[in-house]
Structures are given as structure tokens and as C-alpha cells.
N, C-alpha and C positions, 0 to 999 in steps of 0.2 A: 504494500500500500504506500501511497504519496505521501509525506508529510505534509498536515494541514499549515498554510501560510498564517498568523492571526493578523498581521499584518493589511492582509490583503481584506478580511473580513471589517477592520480597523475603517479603511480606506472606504470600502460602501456605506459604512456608516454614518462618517461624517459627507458622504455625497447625499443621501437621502435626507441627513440634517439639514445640510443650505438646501435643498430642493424642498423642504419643507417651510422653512428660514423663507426662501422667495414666494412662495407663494402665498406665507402670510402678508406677506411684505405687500405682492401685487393685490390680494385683497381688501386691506387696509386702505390703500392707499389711491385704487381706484374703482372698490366698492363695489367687487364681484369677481368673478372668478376669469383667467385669461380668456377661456374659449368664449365666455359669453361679451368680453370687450370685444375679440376679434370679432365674432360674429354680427355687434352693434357697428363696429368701424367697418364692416366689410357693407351690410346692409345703407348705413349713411353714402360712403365713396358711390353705390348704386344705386341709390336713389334717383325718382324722377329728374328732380331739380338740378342736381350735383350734376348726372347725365346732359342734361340741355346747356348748363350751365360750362361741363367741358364740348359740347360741338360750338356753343357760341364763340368760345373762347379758339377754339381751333379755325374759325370760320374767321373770325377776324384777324387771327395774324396770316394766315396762308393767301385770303382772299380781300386782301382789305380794297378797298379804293384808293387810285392815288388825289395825293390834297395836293393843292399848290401851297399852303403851309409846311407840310411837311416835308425837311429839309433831305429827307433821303430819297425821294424822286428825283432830286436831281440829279443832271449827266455830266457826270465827270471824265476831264479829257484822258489822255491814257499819261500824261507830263503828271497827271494831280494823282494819278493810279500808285505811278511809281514814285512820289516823292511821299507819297504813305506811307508803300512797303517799305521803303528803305527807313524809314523815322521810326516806323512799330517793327522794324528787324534789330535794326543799333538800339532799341531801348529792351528788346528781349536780349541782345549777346548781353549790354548791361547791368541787366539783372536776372542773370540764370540762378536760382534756385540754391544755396548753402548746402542742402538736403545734397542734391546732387552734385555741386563740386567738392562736398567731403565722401562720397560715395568713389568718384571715380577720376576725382584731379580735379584740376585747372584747367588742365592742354585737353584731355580727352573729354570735357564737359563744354569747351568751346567748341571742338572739331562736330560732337555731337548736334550742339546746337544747331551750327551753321548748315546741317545735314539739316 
């Protein structure tokens, strides 16, 4: 026969303590049990209103009218195209991310960029 681990019996126990731990926690705290929040949040998200309320909202950015207020109808020459890209490229090499120049360099996080 195996030797029984107690260790191991140790280990499920305090997992079923925080699992018990959390759910008091989440009923306390938002006044019933997870399934029945998700099932209120899933029921709201699908609702009539919330429905209408995302085609509307799809409907106007996809399909809007152009305004002559609105300053993104207008046509830009292709001089005004690239004096963008080039202003919002040198301002991305100038601030590439800490995260990733301590990840993988200086040299190799510029070369990345530029790619």
C-alpha cells in the first residue's frame, strides 16, 4: 500500500476553507448567491432595452451621417497624411513602454518598435 500524504489532505482543506471564505464573502457582499448575480447580469446585458440600446449605438458609429461640423469628414491631403504619421511615429519611438525596454533592451525594443 501507498503511504497516505497528510499533507496533501492539509492542502484540500484549507482550498475548501477560502472556497467557502469566498462565497461568504460574495454573498454578503452582493446579496445572493454567484449563479443567481450571473444569471440577473446575464438577463439585464439581454434585455429588450440594453438590446436596442447596443444596435443604436452600433448604428450610429458604423453608419453615422457626415456633418459639416464634424471635423473628421474632412479631406486630408496625402502632405497632412504623412506629417501625422511621422509626428505619432517619433512620439511612439519616444515613449516605448519601461515594461518592454527592461524586458528586452534599448537596441532590441527600438528595432522592434520601428518594425
Amino acid at each position: 500500500t501507498l503511504p497516505v500524504n497528510q499533507d496533501d489532505d492539509d492542502d484540500v482543506n484549507e482550498f475548501e476553507d477560502d472556497e467557502r471564505t469566498l462565497m461568504a464573502f460574495v454573498q454578503l457582499t452582493f446579496g445572493g448567491t454567484i449563479n443567481r448575480q450571473l444569471r440577473d447580469i446575464v438577463t439585464w446585458i439581454t434585455a429588450e432595452d440594453m438590446l436596442l440600446y447596443y444596435l443604436q449605438t452600433f448604428r450610429e458609429i458604423f453608419f453615422k451621417k457626415p456633418d459639416a461640423t464634424n471635423p473628421s469628414t474632412t479631406i486630408r491631403t496625402e502632405e497632412e497624411r504623412l506629417k501625422t504619421r511621422g509626428l505619432a511615429e517619433k512620439k511612439f519611438m519616444d515613449n516605448i513602454p519601461d515594461v518592454i525596454v527592461n524586458l528586452f533592451g534599448q537596441h532590441n525594443s527600438k528595432l522592434g518598435a520601428e518594425q
